[in-house]
PDB file of N, CA, C, O and CB in Angstrom:
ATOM      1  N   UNK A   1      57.812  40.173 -59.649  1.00  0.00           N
ATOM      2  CA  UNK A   1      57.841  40.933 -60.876  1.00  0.00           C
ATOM      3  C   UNK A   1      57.146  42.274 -60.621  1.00  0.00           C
ATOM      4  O   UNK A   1      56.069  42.198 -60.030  1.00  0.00           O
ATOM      5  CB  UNK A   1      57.160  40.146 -62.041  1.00  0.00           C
ATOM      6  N   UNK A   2      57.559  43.420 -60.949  1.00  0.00           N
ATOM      7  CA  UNK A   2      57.581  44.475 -60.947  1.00  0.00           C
ATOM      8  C   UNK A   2      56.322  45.067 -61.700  1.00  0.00           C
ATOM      9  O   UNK A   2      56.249  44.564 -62.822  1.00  0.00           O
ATOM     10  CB  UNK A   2      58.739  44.747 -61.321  1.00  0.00           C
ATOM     11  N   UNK A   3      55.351  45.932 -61.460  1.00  0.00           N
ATOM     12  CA  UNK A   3      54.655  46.454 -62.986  1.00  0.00           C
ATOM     13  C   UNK A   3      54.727  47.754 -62.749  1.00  0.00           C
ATOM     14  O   UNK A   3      53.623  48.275 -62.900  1.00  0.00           O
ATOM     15  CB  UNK A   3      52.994  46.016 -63.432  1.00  0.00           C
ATOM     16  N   UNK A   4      55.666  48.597 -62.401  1.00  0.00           N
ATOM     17  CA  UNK A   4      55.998  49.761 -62.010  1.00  0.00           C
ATOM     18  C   UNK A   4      56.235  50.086 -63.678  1.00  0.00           C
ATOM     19  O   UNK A   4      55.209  50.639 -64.073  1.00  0.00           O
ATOM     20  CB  UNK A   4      57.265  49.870 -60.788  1.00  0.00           C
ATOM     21  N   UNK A   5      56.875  49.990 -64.403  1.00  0.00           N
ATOM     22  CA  UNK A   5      56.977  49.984 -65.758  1.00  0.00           C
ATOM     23  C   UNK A   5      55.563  50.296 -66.699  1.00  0.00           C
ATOM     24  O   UNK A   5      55.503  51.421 -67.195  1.00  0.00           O
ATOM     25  CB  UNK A   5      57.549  48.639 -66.032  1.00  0.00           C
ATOM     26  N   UNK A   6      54.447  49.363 -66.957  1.00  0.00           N
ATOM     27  CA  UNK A   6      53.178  49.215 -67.244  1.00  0.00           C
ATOM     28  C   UNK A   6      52.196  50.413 -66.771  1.00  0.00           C
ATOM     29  O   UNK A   6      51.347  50.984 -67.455  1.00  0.00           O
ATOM     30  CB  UNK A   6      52.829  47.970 -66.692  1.00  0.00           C
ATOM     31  N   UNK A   7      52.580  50.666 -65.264  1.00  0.00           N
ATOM     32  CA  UNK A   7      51.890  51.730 -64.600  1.00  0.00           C
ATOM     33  C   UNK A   7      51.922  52.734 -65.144  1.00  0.00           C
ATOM     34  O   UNK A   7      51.031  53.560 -65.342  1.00  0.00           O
ATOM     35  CB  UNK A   7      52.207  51.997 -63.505  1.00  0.00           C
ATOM     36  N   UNK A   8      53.805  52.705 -65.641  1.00  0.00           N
ATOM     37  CA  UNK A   8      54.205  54.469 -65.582  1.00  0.00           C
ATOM     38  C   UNK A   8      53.623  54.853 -66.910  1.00  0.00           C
ATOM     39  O   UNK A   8      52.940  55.836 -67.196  1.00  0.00           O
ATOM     40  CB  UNK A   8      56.125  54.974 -65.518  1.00  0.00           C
ATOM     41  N   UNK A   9      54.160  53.584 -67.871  1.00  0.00           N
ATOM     42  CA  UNK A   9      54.195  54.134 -69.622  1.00  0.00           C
ATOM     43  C   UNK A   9      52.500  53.804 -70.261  1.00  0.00           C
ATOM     44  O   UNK A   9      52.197  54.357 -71.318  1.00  0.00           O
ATOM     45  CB  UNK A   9      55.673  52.881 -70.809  1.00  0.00           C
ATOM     46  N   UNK A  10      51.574  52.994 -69.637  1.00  0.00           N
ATOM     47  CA  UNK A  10      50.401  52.547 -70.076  1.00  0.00           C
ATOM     48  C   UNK A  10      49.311  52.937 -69.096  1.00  0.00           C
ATOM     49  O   UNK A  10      48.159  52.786 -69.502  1.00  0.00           O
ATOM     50  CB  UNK A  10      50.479  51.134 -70.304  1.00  0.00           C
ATOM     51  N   UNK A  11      49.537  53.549 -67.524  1.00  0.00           N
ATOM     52  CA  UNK A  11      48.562  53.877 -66.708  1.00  0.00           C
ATOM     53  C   UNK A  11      48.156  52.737 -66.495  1.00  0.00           C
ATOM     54  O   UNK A  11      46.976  52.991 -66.738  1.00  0.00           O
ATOM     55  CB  UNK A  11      47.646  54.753 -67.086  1.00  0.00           C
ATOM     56  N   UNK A  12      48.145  51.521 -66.203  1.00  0.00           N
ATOM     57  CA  UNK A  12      48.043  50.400 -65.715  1.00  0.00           C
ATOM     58  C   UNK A  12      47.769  50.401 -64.296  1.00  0.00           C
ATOM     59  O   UNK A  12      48.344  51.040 -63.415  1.00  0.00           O
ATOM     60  CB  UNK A  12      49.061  49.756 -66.026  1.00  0.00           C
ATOM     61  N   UNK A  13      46.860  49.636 -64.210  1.00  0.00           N
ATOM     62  CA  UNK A  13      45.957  50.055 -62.421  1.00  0.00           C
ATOM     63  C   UNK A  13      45.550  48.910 -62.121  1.00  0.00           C
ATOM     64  O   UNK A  13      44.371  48.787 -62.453  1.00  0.00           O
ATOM     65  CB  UNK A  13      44.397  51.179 -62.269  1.00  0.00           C
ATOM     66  N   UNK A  14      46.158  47.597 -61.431  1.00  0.00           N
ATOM     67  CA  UNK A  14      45.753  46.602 -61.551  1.00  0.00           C
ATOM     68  C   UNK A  14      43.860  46.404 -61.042  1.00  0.00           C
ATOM     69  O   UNK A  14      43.264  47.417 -60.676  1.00  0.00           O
ATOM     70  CB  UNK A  14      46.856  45.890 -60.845  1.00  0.00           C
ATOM     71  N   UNK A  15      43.276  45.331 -61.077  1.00  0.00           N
ATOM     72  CA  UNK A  15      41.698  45.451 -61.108  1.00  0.00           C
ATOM     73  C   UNK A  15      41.701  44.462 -59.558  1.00  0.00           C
ATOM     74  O   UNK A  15      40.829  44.383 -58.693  1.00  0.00           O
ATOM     75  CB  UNK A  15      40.710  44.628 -62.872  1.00  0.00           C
ATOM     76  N   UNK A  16      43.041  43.797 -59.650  1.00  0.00           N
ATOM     77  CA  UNK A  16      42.855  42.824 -57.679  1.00  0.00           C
ATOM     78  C   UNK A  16      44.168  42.949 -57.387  1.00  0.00           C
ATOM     79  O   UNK A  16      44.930  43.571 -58.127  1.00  0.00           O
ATOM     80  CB  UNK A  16      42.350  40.665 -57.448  1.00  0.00           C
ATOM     81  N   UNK A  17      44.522  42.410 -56.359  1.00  0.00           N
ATOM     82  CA  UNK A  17      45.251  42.281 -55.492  1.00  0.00           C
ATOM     83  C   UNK A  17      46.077  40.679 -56.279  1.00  0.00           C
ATOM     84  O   UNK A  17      45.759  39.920 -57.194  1.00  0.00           O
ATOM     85  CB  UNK A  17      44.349  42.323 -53.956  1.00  0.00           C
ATOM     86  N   UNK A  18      47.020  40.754 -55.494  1.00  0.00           N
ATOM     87  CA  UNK A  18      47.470  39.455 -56.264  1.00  0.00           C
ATOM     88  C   UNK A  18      47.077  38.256 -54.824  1.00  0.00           C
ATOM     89  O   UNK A  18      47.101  37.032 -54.957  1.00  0.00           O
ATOM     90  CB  UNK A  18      49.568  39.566 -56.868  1.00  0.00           C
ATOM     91  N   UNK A  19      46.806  38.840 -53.779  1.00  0.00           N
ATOM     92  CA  UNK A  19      45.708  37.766 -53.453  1.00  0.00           C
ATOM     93  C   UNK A  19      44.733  37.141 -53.286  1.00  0.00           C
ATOM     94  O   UNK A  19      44.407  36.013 -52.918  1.00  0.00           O
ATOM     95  CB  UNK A  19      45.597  37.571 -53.148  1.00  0.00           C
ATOM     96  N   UNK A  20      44.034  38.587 -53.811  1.00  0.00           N
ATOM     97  CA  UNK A  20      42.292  38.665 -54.376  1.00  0.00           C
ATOM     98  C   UNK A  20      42.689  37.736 -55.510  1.00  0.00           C
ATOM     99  O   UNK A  20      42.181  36.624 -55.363  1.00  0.00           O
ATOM    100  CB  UNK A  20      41.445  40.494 -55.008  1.00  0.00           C
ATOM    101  N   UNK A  21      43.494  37.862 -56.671  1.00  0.00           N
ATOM    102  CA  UNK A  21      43.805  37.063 -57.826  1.00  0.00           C
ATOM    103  C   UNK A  21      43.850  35.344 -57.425  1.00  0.00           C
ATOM    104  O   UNK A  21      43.213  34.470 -58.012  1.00  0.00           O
ATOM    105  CB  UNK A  21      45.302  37.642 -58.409  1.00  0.00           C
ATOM    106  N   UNK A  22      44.584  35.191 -56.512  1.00  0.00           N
ATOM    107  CA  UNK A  22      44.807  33.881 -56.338  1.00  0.00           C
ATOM    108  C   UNK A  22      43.464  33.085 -55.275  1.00  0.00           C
ATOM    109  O   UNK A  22      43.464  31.888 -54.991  1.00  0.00           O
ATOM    110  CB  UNK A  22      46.389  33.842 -55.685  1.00  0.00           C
ATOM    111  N   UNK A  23      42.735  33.777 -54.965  1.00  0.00           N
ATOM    112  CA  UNK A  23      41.642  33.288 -54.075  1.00  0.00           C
ATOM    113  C   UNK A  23      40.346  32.964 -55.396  1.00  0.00           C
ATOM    114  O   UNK A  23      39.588  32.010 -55.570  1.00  0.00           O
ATOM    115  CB  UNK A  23      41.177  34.699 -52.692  1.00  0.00           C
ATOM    116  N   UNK A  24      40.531  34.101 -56.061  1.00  0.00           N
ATOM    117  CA  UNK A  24      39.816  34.146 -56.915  1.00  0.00           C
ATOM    118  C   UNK A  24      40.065  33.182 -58.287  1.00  0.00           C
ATOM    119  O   UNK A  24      39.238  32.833 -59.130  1.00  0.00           O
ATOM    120  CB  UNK A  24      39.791  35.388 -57.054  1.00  0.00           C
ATOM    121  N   UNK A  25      41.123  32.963 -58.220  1.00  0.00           N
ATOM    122  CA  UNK A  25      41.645  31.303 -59.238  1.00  0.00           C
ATOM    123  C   UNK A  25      41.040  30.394 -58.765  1.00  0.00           C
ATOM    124  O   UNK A  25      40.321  29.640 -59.421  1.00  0.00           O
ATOM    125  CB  UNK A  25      43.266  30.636 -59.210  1.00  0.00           C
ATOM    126  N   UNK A  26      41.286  30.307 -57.244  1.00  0.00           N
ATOM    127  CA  UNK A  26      41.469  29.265 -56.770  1.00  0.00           C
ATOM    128  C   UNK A  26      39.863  29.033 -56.593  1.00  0.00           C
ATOM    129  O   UNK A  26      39.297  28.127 -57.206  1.00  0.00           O
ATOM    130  CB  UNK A  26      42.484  29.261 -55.596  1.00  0.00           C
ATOM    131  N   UNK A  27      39.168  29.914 -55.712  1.00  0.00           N
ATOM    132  CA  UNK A  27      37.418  29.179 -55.851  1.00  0.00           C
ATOM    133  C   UNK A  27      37.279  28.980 -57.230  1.00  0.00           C
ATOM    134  O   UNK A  27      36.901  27.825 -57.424  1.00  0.00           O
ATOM    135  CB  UNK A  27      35.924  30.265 -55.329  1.00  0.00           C
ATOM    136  N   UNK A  28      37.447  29.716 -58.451  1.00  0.00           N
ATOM    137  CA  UNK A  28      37.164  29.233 -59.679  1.00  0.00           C
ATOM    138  C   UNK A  28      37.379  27.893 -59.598  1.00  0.00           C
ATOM    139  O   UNK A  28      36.350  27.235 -59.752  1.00  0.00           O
ATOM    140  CB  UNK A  28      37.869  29.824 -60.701  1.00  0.00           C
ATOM    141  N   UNK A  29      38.804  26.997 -59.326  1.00  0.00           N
ATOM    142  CA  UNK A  29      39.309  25.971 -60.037  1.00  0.00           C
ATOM    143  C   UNK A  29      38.354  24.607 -59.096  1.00  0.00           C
ATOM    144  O   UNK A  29      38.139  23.476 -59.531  1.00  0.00           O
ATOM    145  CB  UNK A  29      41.240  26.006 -59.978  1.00  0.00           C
ATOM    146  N   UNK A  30      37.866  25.230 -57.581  1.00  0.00           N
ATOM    147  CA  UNK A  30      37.260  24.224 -57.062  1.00  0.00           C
ATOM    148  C   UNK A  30      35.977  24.083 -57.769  1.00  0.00           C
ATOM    149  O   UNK A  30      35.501  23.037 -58.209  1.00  0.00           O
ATOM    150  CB  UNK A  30      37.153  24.367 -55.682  1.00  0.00           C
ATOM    151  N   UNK A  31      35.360  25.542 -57.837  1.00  0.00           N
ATOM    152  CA  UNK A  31      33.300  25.359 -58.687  1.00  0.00           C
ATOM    153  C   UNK A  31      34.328  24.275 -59.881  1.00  0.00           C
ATOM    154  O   UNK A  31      33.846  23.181 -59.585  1.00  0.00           O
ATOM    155  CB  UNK A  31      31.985  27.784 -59.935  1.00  0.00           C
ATOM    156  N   UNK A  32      35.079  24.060 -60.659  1.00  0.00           N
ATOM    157  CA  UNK A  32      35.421  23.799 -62.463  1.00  0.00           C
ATOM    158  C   UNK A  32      35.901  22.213 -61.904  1.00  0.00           C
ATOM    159  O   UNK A  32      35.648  21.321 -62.713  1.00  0.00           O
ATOM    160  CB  UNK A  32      37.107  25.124 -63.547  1.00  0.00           C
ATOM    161  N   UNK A  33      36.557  21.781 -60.624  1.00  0.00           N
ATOM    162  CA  UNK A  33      36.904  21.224 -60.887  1.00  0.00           C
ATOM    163  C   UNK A  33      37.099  19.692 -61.270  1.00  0.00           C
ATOM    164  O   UNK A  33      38.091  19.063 -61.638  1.00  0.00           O
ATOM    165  CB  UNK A  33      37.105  21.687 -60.582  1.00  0.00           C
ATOM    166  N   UNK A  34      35.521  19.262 -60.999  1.00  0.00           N
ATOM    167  CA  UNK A  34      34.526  17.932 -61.922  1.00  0.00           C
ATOM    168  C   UNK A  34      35.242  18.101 -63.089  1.00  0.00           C
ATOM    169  O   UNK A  34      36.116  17.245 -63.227  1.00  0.00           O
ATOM    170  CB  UNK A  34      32.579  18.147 -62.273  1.00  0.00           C
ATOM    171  N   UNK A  35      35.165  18.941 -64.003  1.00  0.00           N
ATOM    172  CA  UNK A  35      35.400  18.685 -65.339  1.00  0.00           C
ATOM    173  C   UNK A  35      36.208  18.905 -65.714  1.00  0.00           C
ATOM    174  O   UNK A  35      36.255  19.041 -66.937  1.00  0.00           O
ATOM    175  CB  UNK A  35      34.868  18.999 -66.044  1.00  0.00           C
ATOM    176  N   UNK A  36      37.446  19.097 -64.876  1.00  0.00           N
ATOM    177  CA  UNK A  36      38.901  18.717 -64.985  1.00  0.00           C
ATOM    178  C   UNK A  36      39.209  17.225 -64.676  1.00  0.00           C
ATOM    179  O   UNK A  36      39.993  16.601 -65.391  1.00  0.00           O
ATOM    180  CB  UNK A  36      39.723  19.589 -64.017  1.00  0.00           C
ATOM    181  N   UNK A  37      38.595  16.660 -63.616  1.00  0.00           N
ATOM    182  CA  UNK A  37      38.939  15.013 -63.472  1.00  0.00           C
ATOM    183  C   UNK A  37      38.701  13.819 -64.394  1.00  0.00           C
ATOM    184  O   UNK A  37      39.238  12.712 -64.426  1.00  0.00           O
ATOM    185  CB  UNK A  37      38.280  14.558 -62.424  1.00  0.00           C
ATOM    186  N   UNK A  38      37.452  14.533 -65.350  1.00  0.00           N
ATOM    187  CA  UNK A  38      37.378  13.555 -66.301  1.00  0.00           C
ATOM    188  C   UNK A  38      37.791  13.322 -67.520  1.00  0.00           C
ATOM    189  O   UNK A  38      37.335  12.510 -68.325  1.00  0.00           O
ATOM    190  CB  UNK A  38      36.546  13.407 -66.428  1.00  0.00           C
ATOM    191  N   UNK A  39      39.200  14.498 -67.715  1.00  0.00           N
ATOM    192  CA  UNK A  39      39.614  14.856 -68.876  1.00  0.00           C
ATOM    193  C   UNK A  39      40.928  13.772 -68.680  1.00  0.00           C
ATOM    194  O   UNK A  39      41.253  13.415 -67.547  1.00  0.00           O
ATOM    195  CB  UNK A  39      39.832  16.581 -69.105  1.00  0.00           C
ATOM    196  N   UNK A  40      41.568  13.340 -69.760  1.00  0.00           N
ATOM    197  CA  UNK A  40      43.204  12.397 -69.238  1.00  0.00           C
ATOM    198  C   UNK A  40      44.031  13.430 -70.439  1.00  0.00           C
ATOM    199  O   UNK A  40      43.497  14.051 -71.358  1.00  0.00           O
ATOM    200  CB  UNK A  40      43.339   9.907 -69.731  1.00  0.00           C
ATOM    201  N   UNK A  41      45.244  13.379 -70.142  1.00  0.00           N
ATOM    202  CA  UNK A  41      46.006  14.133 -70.539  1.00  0.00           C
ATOM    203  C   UNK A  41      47.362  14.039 -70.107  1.00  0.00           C
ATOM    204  O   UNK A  41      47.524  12.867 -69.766  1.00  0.00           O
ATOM    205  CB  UNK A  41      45.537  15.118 -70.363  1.00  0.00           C
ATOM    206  N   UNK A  42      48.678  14.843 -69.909  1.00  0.00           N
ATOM    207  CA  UNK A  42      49.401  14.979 -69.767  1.00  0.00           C
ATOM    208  C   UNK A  42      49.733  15.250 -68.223  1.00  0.00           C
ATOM    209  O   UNK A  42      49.976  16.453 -68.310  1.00  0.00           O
ATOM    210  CB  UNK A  42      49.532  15.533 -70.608  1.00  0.00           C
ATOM    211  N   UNK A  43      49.887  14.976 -67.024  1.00  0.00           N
ATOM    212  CA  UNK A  43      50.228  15.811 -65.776  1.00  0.00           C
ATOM    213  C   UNK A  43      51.728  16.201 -65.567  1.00  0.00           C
ATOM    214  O   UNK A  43      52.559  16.218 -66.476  1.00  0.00           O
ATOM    215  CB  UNK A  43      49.792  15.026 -64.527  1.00  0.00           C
ATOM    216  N   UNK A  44      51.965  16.500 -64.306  1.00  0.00           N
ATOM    217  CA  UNK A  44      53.348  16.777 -64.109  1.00  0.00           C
ATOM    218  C   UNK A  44      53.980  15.638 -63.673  1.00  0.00           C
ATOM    219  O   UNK A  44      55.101  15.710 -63.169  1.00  0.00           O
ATOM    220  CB  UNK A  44      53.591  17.830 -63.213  1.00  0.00           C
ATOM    221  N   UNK A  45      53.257  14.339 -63.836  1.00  0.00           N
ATOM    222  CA  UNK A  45      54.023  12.851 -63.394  1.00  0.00           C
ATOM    223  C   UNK A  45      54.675  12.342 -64.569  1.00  0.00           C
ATOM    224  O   UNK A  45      55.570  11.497 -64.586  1.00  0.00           O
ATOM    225  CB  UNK A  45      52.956  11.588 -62.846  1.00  0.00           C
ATOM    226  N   UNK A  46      54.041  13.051 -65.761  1.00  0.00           N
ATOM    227  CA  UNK A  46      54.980  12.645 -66.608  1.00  0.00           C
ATOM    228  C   UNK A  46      56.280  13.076 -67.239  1.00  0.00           C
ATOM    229  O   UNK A  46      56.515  14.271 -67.415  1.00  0.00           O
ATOM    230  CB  UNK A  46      54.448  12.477 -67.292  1.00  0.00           C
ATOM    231  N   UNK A  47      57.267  11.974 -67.639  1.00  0.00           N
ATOM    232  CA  UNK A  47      58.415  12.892 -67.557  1.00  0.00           C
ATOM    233  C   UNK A  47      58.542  13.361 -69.036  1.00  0.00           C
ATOM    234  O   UNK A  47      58.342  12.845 -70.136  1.00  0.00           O
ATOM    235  CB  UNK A  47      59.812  12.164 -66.957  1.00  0.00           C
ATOM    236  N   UNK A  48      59.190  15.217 -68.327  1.00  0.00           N
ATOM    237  CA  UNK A  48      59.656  15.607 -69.691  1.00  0.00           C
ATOM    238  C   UNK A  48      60.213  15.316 -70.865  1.00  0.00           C
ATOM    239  O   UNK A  48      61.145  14.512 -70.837  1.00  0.00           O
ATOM    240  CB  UNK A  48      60.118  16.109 -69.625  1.00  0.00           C
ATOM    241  N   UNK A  49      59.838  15.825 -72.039  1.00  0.00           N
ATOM    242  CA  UNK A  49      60.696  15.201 -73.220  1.00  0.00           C
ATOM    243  C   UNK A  49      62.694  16.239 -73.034  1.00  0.00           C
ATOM    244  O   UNK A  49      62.820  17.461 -73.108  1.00  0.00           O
ATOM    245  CB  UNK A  49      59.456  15.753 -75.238  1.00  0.00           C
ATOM    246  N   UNK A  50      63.423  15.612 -72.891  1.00  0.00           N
ATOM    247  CA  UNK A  50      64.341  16.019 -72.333  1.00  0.00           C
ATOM    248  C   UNK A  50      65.456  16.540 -73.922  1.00  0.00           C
ATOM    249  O   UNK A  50      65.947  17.669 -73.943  1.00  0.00           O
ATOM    250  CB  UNK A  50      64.806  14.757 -71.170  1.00  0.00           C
ATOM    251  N   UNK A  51      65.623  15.850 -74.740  1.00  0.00           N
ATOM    252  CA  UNK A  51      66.419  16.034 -75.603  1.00  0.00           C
ATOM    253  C   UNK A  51      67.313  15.891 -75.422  1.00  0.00           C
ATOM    254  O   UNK A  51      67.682  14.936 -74.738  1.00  0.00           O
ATOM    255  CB  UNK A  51      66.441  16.751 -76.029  1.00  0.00           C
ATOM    256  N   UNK A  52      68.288  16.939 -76.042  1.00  0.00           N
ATOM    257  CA  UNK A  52      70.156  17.498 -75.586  1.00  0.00           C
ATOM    258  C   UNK A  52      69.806  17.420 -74.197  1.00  0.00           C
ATOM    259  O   UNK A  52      70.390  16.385 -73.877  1.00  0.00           O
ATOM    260  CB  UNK A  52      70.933  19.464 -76.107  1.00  0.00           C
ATOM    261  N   UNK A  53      69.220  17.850 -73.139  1.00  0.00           N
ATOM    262  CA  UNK A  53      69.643  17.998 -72.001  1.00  0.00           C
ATOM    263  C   UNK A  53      69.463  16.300 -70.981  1.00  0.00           C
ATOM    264  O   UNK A  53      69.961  15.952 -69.910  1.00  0.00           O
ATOM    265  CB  UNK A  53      68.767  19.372 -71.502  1.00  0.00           C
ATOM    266  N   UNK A  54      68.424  15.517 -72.054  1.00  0.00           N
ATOM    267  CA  UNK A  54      68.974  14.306 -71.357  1.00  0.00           C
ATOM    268  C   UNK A  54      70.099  13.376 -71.896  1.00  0.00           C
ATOM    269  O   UNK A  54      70.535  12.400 -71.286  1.00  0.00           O
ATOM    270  CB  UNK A  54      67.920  13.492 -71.167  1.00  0.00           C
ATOM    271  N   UNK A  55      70.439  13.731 -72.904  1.00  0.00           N
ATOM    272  CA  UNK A  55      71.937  13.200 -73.615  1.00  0.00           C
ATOM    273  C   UNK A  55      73.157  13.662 -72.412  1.00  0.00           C
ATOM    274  O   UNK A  55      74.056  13.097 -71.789  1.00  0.00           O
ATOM    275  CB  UNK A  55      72.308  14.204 -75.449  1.00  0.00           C
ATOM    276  N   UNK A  56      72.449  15.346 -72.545  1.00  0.00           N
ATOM    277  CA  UNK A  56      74.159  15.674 -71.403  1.00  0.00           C
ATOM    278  C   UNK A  56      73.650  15.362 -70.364  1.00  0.00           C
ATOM    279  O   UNK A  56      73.633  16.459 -69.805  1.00  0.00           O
ATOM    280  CB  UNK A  56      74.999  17.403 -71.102  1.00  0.00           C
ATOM    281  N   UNK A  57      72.978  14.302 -69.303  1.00  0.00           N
ATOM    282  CA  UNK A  57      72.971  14.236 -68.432  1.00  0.00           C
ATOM    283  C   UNK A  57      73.335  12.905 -68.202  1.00  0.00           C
ATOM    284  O   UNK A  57      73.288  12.659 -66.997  1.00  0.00           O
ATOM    285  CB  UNK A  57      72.104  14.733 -68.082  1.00  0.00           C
ATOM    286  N   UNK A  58      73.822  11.554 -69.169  1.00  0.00           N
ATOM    287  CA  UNK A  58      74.530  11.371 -69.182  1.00  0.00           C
ATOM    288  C   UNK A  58      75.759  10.921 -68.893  1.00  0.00           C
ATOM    289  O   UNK A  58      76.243   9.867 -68.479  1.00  0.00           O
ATOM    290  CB  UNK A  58      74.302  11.640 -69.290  1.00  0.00           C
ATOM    291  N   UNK A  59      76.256  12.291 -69.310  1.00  0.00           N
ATOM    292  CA  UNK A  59      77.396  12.152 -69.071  1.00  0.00           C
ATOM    293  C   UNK A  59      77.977  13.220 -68.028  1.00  0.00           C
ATOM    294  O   UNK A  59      79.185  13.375 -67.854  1.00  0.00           O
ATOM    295  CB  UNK A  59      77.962  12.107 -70.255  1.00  0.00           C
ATOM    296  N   UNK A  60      77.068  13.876 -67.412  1.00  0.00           N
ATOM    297  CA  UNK A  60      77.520  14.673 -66.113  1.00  0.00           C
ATOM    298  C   UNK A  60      76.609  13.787 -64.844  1.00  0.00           C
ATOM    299  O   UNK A  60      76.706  14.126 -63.664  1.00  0.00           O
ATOM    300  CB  UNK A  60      77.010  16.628 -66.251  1.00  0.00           C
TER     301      UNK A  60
END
């Protein structure tokens, strides 16, 4: 995705890198991530609520 747009019309100057960004998620999510394990919730093992698209699947 592009922010050539943002730059031009808002002067938009990003503040990291988008791999400074993702290093910087990422030590965040390890210091946080105790108090993510003890939460229960939803993950990505569970399956989507599908609707129409699991009706038409079906039948394709």
């Amino acid at each position: 995705m592009s922010i050539e747009k943002a730059q031009r019309q808002l002067g938009f100057r990003p503040q990291h890198s988008n791999k400074d960004a993702l290093l910087r998620n990422f030590q965040w999510y390890i210091a946080h991530r105790d108090s993510f394990e003890k939460q229960s919730g939803v993950s990505h093992r569970v399956p989507w609520k599908q609707g129409a698209l699991g009706l038409a699947k079906l039948f394709f």
